[in-house]
Kinemage of the C-alpha trace (Angstrom):
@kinemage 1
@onewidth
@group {chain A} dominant
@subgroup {mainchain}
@vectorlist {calphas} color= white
{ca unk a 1} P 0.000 0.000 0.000
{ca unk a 2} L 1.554 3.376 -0.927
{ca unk a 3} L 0.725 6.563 1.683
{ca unk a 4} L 1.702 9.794 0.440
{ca unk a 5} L 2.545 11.858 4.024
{ca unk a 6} L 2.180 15.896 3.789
{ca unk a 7} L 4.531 17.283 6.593
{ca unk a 8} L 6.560 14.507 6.978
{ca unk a 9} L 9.181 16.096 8.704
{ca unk a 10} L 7.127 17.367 11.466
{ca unk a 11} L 6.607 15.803 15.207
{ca unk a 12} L 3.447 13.518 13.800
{ca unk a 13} L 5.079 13.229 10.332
{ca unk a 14} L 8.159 11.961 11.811
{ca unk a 15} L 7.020 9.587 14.413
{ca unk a 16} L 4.351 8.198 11.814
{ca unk a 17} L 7.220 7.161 9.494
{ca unk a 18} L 8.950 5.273 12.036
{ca unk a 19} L 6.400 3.322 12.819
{ca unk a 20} L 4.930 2.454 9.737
{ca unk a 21} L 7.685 2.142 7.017
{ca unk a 22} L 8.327 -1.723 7.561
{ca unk a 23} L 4.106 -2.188 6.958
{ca unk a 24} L 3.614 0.392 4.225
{ca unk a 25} L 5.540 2.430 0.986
{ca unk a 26} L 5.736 5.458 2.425
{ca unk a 27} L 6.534 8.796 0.725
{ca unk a 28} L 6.788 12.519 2.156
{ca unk a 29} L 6.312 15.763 1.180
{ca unk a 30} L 7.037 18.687 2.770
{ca unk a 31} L 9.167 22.457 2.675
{ca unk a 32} L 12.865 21.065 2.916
{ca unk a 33} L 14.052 17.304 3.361
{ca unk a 34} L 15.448 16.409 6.862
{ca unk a 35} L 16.963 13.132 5.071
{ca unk a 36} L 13.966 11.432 7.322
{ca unk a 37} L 12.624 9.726 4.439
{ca unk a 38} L 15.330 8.690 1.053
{ca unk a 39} L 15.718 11.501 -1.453
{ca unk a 40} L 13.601 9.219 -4.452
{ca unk a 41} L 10.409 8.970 -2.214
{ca unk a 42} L 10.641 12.461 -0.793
{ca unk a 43} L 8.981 15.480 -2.774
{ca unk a 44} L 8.779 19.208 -2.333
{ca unk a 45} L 4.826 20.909 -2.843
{ca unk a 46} L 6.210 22.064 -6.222
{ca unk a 47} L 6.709 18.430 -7.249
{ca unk a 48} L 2.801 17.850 -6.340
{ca unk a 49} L 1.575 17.752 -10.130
{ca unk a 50} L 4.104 14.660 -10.521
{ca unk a 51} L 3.183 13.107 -8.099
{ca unk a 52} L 0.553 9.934 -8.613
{ca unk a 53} L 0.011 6.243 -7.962
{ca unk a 54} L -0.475 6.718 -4.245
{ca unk a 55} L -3.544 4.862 -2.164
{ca unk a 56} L -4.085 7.027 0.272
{ca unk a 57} L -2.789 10.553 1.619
{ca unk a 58} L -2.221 11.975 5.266
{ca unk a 59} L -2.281 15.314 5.081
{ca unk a 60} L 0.265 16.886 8.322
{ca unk a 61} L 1.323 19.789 6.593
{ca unk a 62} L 0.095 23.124 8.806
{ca unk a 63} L 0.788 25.716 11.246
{ca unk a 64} L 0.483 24.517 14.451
{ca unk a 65} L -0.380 26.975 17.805
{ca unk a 66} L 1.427 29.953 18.275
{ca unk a 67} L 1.512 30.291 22.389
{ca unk a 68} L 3.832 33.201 21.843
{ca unk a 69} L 1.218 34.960 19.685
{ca unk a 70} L 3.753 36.288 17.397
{ca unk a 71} L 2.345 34.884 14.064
{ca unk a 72} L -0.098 36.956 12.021
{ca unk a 73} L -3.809 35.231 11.361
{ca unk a 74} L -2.811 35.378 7.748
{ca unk a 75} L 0.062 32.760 7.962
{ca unk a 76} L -2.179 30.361 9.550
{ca unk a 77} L -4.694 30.504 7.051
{ca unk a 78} L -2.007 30.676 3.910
{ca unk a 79} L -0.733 27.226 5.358
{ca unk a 80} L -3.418 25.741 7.211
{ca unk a 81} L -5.784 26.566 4.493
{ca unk a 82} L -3.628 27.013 1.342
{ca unk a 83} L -1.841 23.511 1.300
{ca unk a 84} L -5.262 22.087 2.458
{ca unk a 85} L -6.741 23.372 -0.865
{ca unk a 86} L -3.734 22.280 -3.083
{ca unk a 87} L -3.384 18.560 -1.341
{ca unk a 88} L -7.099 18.136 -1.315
{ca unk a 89} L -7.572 19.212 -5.292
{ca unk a 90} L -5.132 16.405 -6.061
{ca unk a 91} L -6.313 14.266 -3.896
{ca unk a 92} L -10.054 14.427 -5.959
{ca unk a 93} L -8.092 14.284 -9.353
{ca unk a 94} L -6.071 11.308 -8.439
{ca unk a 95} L -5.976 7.382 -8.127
{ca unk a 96} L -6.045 7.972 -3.857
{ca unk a 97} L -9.108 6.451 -2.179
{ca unk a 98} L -8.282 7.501 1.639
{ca unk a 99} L -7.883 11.252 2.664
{ca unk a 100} L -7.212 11.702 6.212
{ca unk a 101} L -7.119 15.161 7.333
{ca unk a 102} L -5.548 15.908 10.961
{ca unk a 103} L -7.519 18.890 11.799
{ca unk a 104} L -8.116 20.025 15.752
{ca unk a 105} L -10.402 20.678 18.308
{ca unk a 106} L -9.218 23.674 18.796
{ca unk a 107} L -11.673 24.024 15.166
{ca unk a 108} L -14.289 23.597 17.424
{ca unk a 109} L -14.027 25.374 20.606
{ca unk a 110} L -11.231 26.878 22.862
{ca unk a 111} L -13.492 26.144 26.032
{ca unk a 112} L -15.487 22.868 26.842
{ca unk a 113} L -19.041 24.158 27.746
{ca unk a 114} L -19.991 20.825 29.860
{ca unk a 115} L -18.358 17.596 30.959
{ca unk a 116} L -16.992 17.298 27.548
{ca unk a 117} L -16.224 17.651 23.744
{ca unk a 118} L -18.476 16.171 21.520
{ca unk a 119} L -18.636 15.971 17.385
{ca unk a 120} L -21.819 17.117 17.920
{ca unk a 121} L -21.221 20.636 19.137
{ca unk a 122} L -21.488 23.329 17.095
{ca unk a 123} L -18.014 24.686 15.975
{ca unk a 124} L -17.029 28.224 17.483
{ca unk a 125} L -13.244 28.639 16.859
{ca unk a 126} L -11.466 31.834 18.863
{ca unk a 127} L -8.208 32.144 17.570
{ca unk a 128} L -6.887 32.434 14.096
{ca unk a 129} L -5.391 28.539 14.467
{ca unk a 130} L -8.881 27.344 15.127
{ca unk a 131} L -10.061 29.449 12.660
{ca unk a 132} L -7.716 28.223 10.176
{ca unk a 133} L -8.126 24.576 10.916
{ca unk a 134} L -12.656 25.032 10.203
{ca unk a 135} L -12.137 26.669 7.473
{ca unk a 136} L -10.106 23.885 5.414
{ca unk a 137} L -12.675 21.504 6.590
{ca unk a 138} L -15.297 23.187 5.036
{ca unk a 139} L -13.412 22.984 2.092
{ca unk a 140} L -12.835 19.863 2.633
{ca unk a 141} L -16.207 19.072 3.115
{ca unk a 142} L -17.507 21.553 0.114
{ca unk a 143} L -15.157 20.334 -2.409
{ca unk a 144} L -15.959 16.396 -1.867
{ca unk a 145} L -19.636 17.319 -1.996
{ca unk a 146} L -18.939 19.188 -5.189
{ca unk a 147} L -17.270 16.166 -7.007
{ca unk a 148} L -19.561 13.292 -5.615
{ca unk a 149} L -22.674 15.843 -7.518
{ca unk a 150} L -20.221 15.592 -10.429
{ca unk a 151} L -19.152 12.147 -10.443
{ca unk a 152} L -22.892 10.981 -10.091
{ca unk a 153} L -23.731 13.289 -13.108
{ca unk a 154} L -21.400 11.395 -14.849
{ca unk a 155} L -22.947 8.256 -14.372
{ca unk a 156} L -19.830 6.956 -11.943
{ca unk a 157} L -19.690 5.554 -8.705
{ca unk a 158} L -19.262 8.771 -5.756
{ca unk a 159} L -18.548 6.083 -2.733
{ca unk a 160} L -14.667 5.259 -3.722
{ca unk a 161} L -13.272 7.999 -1.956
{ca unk a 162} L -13.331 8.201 1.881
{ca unk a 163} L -12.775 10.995 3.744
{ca unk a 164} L -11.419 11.611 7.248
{ca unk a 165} L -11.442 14.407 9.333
{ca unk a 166} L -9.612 14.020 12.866
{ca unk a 167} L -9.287 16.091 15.604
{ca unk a 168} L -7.031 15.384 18.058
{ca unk a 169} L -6.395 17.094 21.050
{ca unk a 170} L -3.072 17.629 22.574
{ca unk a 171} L -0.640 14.885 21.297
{ca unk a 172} L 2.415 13.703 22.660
{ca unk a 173} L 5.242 11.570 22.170
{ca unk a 174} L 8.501 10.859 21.241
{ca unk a 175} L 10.091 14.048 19.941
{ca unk a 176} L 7.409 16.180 22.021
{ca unk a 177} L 8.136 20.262 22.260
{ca unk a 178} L 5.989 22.816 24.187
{ca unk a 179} L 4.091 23.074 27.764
{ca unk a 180} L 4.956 18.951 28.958
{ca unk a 181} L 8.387 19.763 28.095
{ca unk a 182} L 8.720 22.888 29.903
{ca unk a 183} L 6.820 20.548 32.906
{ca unk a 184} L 9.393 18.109 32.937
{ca unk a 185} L 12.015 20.116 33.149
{ca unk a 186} L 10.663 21.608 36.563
{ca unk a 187} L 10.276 18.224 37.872
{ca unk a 188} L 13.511 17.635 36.501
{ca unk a 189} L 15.261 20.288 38.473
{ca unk a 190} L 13.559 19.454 41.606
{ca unk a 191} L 11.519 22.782 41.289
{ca unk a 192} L 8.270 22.970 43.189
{ca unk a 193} L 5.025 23.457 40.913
{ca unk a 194} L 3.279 26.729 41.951
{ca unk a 195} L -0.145 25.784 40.127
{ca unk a 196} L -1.428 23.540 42.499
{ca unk a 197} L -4.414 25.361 44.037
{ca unk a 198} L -6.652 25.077 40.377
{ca unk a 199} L -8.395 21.679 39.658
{ca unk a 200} L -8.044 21.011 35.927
{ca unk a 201} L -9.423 17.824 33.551
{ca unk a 202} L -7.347 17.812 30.352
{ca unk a 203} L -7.667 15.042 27.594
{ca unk a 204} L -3.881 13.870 26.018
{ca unk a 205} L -3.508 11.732 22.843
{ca unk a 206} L -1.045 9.312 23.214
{ca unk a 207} L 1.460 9.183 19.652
{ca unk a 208} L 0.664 5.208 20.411
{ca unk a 209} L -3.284 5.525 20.301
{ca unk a 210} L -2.938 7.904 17.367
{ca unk a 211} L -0.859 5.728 15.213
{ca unk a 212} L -3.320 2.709 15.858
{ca unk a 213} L -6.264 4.764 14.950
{ca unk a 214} L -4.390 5.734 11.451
{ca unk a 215} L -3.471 2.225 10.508
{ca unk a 216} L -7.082 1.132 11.370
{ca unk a 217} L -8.342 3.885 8.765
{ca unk a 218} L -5.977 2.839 6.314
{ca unk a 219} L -6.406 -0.458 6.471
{ca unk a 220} L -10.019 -1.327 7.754
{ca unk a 221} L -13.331 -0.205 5.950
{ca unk a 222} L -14.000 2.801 8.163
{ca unk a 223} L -17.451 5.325 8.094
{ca unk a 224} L -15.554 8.257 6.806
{ca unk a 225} L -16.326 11.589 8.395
{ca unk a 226} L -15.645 13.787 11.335
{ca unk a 227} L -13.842 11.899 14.401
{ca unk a 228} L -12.550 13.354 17.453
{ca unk a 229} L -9.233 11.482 19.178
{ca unk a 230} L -8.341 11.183 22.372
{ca unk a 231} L -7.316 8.891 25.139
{ca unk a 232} L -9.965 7.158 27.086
{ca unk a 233} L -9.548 9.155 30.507
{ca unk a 234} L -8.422 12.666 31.261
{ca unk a 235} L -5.284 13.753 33.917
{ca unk a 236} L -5.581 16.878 35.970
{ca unk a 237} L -1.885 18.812 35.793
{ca unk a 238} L -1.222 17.575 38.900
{ca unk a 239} L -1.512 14.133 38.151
{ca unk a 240} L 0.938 15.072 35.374
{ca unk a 241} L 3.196 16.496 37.901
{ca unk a 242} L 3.383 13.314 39.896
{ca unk a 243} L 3.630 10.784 36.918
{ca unk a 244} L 6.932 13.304 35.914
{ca unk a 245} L 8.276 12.846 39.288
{ca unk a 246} L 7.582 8.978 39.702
{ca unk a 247} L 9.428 8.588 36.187
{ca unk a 248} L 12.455 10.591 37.629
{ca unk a 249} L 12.518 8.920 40.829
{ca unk a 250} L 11.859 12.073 42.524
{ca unk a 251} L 9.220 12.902 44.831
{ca unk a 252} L 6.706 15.720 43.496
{ca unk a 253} L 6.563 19.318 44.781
{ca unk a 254} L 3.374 20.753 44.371
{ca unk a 255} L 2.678 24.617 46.108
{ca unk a 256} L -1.348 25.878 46.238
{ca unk a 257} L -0.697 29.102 45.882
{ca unk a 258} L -3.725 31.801 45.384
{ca unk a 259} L -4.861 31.358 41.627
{ca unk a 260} L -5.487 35.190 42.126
{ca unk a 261} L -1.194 36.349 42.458
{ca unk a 262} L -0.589 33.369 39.380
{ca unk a 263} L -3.193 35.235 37.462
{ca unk a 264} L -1.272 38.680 37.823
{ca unk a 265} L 2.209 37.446 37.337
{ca unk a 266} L 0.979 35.928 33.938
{ca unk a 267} L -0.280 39.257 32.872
{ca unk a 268} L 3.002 40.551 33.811
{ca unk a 269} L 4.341 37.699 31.799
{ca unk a 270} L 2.595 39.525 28.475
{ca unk a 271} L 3.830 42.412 29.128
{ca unk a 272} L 7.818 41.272 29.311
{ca unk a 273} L 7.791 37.927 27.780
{ca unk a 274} L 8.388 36.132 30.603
{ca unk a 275} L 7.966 31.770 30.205
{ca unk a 276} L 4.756 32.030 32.262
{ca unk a 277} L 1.610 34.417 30.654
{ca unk a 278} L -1.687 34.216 30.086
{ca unk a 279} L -1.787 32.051 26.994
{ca unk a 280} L 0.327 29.133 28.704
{ca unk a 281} L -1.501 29.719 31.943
{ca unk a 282} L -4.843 28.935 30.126
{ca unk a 283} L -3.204 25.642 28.549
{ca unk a 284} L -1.341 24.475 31.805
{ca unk a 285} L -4.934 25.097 33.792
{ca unk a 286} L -7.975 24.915 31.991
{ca unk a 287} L -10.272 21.843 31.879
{ca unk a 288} L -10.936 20.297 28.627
{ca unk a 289} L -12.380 16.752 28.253
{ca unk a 290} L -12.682 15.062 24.972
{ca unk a 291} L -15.157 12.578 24.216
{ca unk a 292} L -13.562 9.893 21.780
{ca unk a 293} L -16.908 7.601 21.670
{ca unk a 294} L -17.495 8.055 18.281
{ca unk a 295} L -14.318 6.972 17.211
{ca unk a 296} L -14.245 3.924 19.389
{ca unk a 297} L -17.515 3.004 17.918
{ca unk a 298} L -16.054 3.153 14.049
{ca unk a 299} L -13.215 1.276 15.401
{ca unk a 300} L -15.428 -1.122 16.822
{ca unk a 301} L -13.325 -1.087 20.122
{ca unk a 302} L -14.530 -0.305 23.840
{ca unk a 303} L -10.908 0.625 24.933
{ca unk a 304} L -7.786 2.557 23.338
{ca unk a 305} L -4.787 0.147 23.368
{ca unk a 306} L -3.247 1.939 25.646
{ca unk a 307} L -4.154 4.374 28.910
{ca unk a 308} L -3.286 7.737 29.301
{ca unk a 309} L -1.131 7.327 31.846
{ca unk a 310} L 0.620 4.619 30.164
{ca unk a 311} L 1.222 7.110 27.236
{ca unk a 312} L 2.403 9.963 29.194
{ca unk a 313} L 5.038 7.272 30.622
{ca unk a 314} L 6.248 6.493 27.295
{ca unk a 315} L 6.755 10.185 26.852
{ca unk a 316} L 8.420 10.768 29.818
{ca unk a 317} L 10.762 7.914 29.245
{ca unk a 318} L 11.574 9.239 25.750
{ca unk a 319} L 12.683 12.648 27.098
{ca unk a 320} L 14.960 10.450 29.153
């Protein structure tokens, strides 16, 4: 079977190659070659009108969250939307049957109103990286509805092509950058974690459950449509904080200190740049429980392989 991989180079991109290029013919695409995948299956987005023959495509390729807030909305949408609109195009005009598009929930909504996320809720992104992400599913969406009205004009089967639309929440793994990182190196140093006093829910995605729900896409006859991923139960920040320390042999250090004074050094932190503001505050604090029963009921599975502590324990071990 012969994937075509958009952003191969990236943290998913990357991880996804390892794992699956003893099952599958893999090929990548992406801005520059990392010498991840050998120069003769490895093309550039200028090569993309060359390149055919492929069974299915995972399209990577985007802009992921800026937590700095230093990147104008128009890059996200001239990435997240642009390549979206140039993959998906040849994607309808070629031989591919599977399109899976890794989207996020941020598409949907930057707070969970409820106990949790559902497919069902009606999208309302906030930031231009949400934004970005709902507006190449719509195209998505648009586009495939556009063809099937074409194809059936025609007089040809519509059904042939499936198409995914997944949105993870917060994945990690080997390779991981951003707020676990900047975790484990607290419990790393010893350093007591100030943030103890708020009571968070936050749903991970394991790289390990991801990868299983790809191959089961690829290979399996899936329902295609909309699918949210996540692992089956959700860790508080504090449970991180203790899983970090347990992997490191270390005993945690957790402070409660007044959510109130951690509120107004993080505003200070936007004003001078500091590692702690309001943006990371929100993502180190905030509740946000996804519901992955849909996908589980695709799958035909009542559990994820693996738990989400198991997965964070893999992660920890691999920044080891």
């Amino acid at each position: 079977m012969n994937i075509l991989i958009t952003g191969i180079n990236g943290f998913v991109g990357s991880n996804l190659y390892k794992s699956f290029s003893r099952s599958f013919q893999l090929s990548g695409l992406d801005i520059f070659n990392k010498d991840l995948v050998p120069s003769n299956k490895f093309y550039y987005w200028n090569d993309l009108p060359q390149i055919h023959n492929f069974d299915s495509i995972i399209h990577l390729a985007g802009k992921a969250h800026d937590t700095k807030n230093t990147s104008s909305e128009q890059e996200y949408y001239d990435i997240n939307v642009g390549l979206t609109q140039k993959i998906f195009q040849h994607f309808l005009k070629s031989s591919a049957t599977k399109f899976i598009f890794f989207s996020s929930v941020k598409a949907v909504a930057d707070n969970v109103m409820g106990k949790f996320l559902t497919e069902d809720a009606q999208p309302s992104p906030q930031t231009p990286y949400g934004k970005s992400k709902y507006e190449a599913e719509n195209y998505i969406l648009n586009q495939l509805e556009k063809w099937k009205r074409a194809e059936t004009v025609a007089g040809r089967n519509n059904d042939w092509k499936k198409v995914y639309i997944l949105r993870p929440c917060m994945i990690h793994g080997a390779g991981n950058k951003g707020n676990l990182n900047l975790l484990y190196k607290l419990a790393q140093k010893g350093l007591p974690w100030p943030l103890g006093a708020f009571e968070n829910n936050r749903s991970f995605t394991s790289m390990q459950n991801l990868m299983f729900v790809i191959q089961e896409l690829i290979e399996k006859d899936i329902e295609p449509g909309i699918y949210q991923i996540a692992d089956d139960e959700p860790l508080s920040t504090t449970e991180l904080i203790h899983l970090m320390a347990n992997s490191l042999t270390k005993k945690a250090r957790i402070w409660n200190i007044s959510p109130n004074i951690i509120k107004l050094i993080a505003k200070t932190g936007d004003k001078l740049c500091l590692p702690l503001n309001s943006e990371r505050l929100k993502k180190l604090t905030e509740s946000y429980v996804v519901s992955n029963q849909k996908l589980k009921k695709a799958l035909g599975i009542e559990k994820m392989p693996i738990t989400a502590s198991e997965g964070m324990k893999k992660t920890f071990a691999s920044f080891l």
